[in-house]
N, C-alpha and C positions, 0 to 999 in steps of 0.2 A: 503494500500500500504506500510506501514511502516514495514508489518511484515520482520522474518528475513528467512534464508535459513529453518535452523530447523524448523522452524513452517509452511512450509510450506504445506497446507493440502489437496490441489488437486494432489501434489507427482509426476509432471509433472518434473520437475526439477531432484529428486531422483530418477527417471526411467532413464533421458540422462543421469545422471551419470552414472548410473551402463551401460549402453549400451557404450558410451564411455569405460569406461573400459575393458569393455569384446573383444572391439575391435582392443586395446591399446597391451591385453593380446593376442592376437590370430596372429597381429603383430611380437611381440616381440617373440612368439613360431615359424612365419617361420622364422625368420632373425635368431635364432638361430639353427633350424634345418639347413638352406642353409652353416653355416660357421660351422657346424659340418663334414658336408658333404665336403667343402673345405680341414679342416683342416686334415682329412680321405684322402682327395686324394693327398695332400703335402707330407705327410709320406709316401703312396706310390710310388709316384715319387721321394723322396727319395732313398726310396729302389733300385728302379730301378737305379739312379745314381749311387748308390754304386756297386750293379750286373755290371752294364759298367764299372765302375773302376778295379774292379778282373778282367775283361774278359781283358781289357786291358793289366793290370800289365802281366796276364799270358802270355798271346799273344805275347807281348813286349817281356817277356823271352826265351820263345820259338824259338822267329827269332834271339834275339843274344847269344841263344847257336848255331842256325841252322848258322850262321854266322861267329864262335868262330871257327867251324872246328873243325876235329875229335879229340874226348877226352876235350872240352870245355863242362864247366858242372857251374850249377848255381844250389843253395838250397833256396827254396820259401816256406813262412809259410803260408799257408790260414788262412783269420779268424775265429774264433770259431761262428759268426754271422752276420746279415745283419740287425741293428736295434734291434736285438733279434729273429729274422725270421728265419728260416734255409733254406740253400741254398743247392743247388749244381753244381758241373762246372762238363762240357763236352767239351771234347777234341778230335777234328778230324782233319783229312787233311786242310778244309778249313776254320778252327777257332775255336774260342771259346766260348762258351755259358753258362753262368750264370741264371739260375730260381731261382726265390723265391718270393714268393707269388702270384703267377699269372700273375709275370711280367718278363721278358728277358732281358739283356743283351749280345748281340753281340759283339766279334772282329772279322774282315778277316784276316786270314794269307794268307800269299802264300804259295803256294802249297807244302806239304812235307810228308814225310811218319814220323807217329806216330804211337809209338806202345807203350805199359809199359812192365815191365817183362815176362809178361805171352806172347809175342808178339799179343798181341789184336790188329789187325791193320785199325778196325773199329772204335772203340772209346772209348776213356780212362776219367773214370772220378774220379775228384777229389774231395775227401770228406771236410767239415770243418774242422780247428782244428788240421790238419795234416799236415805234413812235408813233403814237396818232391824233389825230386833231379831231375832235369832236364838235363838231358845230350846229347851230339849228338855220336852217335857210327858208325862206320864204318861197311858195312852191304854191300859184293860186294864188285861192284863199286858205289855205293851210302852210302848216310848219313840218318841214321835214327836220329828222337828226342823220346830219352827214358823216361817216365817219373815213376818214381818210390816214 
């Protein structure tokens, strides 16, 4: 009975260890596979956050040039990314929409006619990285919002 662990020669002992650990190990592989999987979907709700902030920021501009009355004009920089993700915005009558990576961002505007240079009056999209003039012009008797 005096003997010690190492001497042990029926190996009964040196079996639960290794089983214990294998268990310990296979543990420790989902609990890190689960917060991999977390930390994967935080970044992209992230993203998503920031696609709703552009949709907004644009949106927001949109109604205080449409609001600025004819010949008020606003200059907007997009950002060159989303995270490092590329993006793109679309622009119609009833808002604005932001993709990237699988996820959306919405704004509702109220209703207006949009068109860009080319009078596209379907929908106008905006690239990263670029510069644009957002303006309301006189068109009739109505206001358009120009984006260029």
């Amino acid at each position: 009975m005096g003997s010690s662990i190492t001497k042990d020669h029926s190996g009964t002992l040196n079996i639960d260890f290794v089983i214990s650990m294998f268990l310990l190990l296979v543990i420790m592989a989902s609990v890190l596979s689960i917060a991999e999987g977390r930390l994967d979907m935080v970044q992209k709700a992230d993203e998503a956050a920031q696609a709703r902030s552009i949709s907004e920021t644009v949106a927001s501009t949109i109604e205080e040039v449409y609001s600025g009355g004819e010949g008020h004009e606003i200059k907007i920089q997009m950002p060159p990314d989303i995270k490092g993700s590329y993006y793109h915005v679309k622009v119609n009558q009833s808002g604005v929409m932001v993709q990237v990576g699988g996820w959306s961002g919405y704004s509702y505007s109220f209703s207006k006619k949009i068109s860009d240079y080319g009078m596209n009056q379907a929908e106008v999209t905006m690239q990263p990285k670029k510069n644009y003039t957002i303006r309301n012009v006189k068109e009739g008797k109505s206001n358009t919002v120009i984006i260029s």
